[in-house]
C-alpha positions, 0 to 999 in steps of 0.5 A: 562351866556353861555360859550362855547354857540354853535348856542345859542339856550339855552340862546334864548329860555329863553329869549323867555319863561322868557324875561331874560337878558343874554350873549353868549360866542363861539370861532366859528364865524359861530355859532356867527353869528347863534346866532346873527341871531336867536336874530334878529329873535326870540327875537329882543327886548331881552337884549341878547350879543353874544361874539366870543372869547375863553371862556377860555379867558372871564372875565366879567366885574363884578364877581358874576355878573350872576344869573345862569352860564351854561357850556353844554359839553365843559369842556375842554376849562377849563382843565376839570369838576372840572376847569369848576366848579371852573371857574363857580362858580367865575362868579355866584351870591350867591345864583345863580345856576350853570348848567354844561354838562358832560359825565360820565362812565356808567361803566369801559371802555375797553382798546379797546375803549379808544384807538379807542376814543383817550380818557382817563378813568381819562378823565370822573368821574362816576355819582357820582363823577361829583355830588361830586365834585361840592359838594366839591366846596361848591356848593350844587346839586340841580337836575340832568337831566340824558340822556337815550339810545334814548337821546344818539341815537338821538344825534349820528344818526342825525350826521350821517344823516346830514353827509349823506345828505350834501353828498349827496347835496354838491358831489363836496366839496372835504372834504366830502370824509373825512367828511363821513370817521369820521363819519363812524368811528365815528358810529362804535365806539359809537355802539361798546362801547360809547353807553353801556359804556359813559352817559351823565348829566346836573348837576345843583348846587346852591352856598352858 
């Protein structure tokens, strides 16, 4: 189980290494419908389900239905990390694993650069307070997967490429002007503060 799946490409490329079964929850019909398309593609015989709707709204049909459950940096459709944890955890297995996405706090993050985010200290944890609180869920973390400066920019700067480029192909879209103002504000916040002050982690935890 994917909540919050975007494009699907987690769950597409397991099906493709390890022929799983498995469902795709997003609220976006445009990444749906990408999600479909790439089934169709890549993996037409595989046992896959992509639902548009919000993942905050799923219930599936069976609880502890699913081997692994992933949630890769969404957490606010569940009211935070620990909402998400909790969510996860009533959908997985005993046994099962549970994979969430999460940012963390590198380090105590400036007044300046919560103003300019609109976002709050209490918002994200430290590293070790995202392993604790899966751990006192009862879940026990197996494996971190801990981005680096390159993983950040790499994710950053391809925005701001495709954001340039669709300008630069689509000068007649009247929300390209808007589009190229956030970004740009974007670019300076993560260069004056996120890089050195916000990480991010994949957790993966195993249930009792």
């Amino acid at each position: 189980m994917d909540i919050a799946c975007g494009k699907g490409e987690i769950l597409i490329r397991l099906a493709e290494l390890y022929d799983i079964s498995g469902t795709g929850v997003d609220i976006s019909p445009y990444c749906i419908k990408d999600c479909r398309k790439k089934h169709r593609d890549r993996v037409p015989n595989a046992d896959l389900k992509f639902i548009e709707m919000d993942g905050a709204d799923y219930k599936p049909e069976f609880q502890e239905s699913f081997d692994l459950t992933m949630f890769i940096g969404a957490s606010w459709v569940y009211k935070g990390y620990k909402g998400t944890l909790q969510a996860l955890k009533v959908m997985t297995k005993p046994d099962g694993l549970i994979m969430v996405g999460e940012p963390y706090w590198l380090k105590e993050p400036s007044e300046e650069y919560l103003r300019a985010d609109k976002i709050r200290k209490e918002d994200f944890g430290s590293h070790y307070e995202n392993v604790h609180s899966g751990e006192a869920e009862g879940l026990t973390c197996i494996y971190t997967l801990v981005s680096n400066y390159d993983d950040w920019d790499l994710y950053e700067t391809l925005q701001w490429w495709a954001a340039i480029e669709y300008a630069r192909n689509h000068p007649d879209d009247p929300d390209v002007p808007e589009l190229l103002e956030r970004k740009k504000r974007e670019k300076e916040i993560y260069l004056r503060w996120g890089r050195e002050t916000l990480g991010w982690a994949i957790y993966l935890f195993r249930k009792p």
